[in-house]
C-alpha positions in Angstrom: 0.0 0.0 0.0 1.4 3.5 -0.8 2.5 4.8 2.3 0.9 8.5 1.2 -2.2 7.5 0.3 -3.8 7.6 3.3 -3.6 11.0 3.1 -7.2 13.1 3.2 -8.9 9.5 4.1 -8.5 10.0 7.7 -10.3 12.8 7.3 -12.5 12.2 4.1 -16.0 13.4 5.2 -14.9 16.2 7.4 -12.2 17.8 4.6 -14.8 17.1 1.7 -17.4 19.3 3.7 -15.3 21.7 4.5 -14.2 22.1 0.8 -18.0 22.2 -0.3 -18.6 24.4 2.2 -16.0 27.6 1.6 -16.5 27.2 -2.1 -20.1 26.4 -2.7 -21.4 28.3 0.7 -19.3 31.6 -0.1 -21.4 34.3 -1.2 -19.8 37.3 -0.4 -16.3 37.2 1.4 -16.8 40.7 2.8 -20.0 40.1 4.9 -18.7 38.2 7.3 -15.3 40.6 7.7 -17.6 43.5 8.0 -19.8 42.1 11.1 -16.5 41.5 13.4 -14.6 44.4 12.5 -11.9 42.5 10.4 -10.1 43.6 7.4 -12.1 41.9 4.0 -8.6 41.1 3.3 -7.9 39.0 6.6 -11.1 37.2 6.4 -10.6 36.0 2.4 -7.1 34.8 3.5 -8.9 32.6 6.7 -10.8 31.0 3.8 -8.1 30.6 1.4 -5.7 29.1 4.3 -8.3 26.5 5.1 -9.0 25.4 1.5 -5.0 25.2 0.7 -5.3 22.7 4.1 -7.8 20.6 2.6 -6.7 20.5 -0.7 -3.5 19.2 1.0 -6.1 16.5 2.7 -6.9 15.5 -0.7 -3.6 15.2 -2.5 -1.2 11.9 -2.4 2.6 12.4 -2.8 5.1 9.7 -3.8 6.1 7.5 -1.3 9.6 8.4 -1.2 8.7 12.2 -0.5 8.3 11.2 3.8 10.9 9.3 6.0 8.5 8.5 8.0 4.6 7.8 8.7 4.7 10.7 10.9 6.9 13.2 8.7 5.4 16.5 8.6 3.8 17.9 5.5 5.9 21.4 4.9 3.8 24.1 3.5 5.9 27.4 2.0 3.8 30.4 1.9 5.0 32.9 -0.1 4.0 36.1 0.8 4.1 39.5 2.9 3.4 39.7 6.6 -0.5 39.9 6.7 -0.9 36.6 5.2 1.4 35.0 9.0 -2.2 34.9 10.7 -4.6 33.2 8.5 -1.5 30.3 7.6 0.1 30.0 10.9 -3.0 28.8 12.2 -2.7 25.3 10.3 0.0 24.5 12.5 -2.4 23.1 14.5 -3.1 20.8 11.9 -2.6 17.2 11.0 -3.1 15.3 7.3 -4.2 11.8 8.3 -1.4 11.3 10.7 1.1 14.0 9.8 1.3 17.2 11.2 1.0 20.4 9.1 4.8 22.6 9.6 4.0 26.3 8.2 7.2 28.9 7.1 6.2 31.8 6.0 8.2 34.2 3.6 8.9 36.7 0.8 10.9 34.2 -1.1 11.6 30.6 -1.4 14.4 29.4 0.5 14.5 26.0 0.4 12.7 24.1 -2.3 13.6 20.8 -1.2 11.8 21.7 1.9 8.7 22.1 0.9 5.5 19.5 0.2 3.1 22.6 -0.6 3.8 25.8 -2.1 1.3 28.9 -1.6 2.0 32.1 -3.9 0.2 35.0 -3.1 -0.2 38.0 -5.1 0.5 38.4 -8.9 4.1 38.8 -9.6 4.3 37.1 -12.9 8.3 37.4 -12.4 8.6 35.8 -8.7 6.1 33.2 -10.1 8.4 31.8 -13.0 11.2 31.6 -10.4 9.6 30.0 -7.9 8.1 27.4 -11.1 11.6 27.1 -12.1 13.3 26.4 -9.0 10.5 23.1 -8.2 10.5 22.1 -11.7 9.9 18.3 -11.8 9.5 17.9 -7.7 6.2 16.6 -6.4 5.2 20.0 -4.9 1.7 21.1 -4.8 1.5 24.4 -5.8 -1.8 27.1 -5.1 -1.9 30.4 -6.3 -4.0 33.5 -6.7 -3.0 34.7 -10.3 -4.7 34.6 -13.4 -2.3 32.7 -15.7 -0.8 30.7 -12.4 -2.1 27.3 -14.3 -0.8 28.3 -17.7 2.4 28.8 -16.7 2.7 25.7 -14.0 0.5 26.1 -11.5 -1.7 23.1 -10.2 -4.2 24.9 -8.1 -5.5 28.7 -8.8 -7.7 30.2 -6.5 -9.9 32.8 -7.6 -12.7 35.7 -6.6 -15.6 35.9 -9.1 -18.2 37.9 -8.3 -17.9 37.8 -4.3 -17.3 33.5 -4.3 -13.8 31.7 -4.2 -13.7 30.0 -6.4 -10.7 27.5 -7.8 -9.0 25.9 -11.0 -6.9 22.9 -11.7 -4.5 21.7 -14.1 -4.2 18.1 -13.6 -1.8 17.7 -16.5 0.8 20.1 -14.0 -0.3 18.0 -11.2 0.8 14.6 -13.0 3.9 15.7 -14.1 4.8 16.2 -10.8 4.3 12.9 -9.6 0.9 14.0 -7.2 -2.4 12.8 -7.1 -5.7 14.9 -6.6 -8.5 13.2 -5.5 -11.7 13.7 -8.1 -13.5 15.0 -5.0 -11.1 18.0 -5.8 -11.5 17.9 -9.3 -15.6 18.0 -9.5 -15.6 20.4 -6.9 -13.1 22.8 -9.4 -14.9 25.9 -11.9 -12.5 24.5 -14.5 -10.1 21.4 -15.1 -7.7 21.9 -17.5 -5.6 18.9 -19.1 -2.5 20.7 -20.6 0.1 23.5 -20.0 3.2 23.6 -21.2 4.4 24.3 -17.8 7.5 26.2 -16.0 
């Protein structure tokens, strides 16, 4: 049995809900922010930090990616300082029986440390590095830019009319060596096949 796949099963019913819920049950990300007194940024990034976590929930790495049963699954946000709330919270996290380790930066540091890779923002630039430097690795990669699938992205999360919404490109996803689960995939606005990649 692949050691990984596991992954997201642990949890299946409670990660698939909470997938259906923030993208199907998201009407207007601003309603909620305005009613405590938080920042509309703040309270998209809560949302967008607990759909990168079950995405995770539903995603199966190579074996050879974990020493061990109970190696953590490194996600790499890449981003400026008001994202450290929203992500930091996953610490507290676990992916069947793996606990979630969050870094938090304006630049990647160590691409071999990472399992996950969130890119905020839309620096076309900082995106092809960042592409370039996990080229071939089974890193799961989520972004908020418009071309982030077309130009190696797996994952691209986007706002359309007040609902998050998200995009996949599974042909990316493959050639890294990863597996989404098709939970993911019907639950996605669009699944794209191709890409020439970074």
């Amino acid at each position: 049995m692949n050691s990984t796949s596991y992954l997201g099963r642990s949890r299946l019913k409670r990660g698939f809900g909470a997938v259906l819920l923030f993208v199907a049950g998201m009407v207007c990300l601003g309603m909620a922010s305005a009613s405590r007194g938080a920042s509309p940024a703040a309270d998209e990034y809560a949302i967008k930090a607990a759909l990168v976590l079950n995405f995770a929930r539903f995603a199966t790495w190579p074996e050879h990616v974990f020493a061990r049963p109970q190696s953590p699954v490194n996600f790499c946000i890449l981003g400026d300082d008001f994202l450290t709330e929203s992500f930091a919270a996953l610490e507290a996290k676990t992916i069947g029986q793996r606990p979630v380790k969050v870094s938090i930066a304006n630049r990647l540091k160590d691409p071999d440390a990472c399992h996950l890779i969130f890119i905020s923002g839309a620096d076309r630039q900082g995106l092809s590095r960042v592409l370039a430097a996990i080229a071939d690795r089974p890193v799961l990669t989520i972004g908020e830019m418009t071309t982030f699938t077309a130009l190696g992205g797996m994952i691209n999360l986007m706002t359309i009319d007040g609902r998050l919404k998200f995009s996949v490109n599974s042909a990316n996803t493959r050639r890294a060596g990863l597996m989404l689960s098709s939970r993911v995939l019907k639950l996605a606005d669009t699944v794209e096949d191709g890409g020439a990649g970074p």
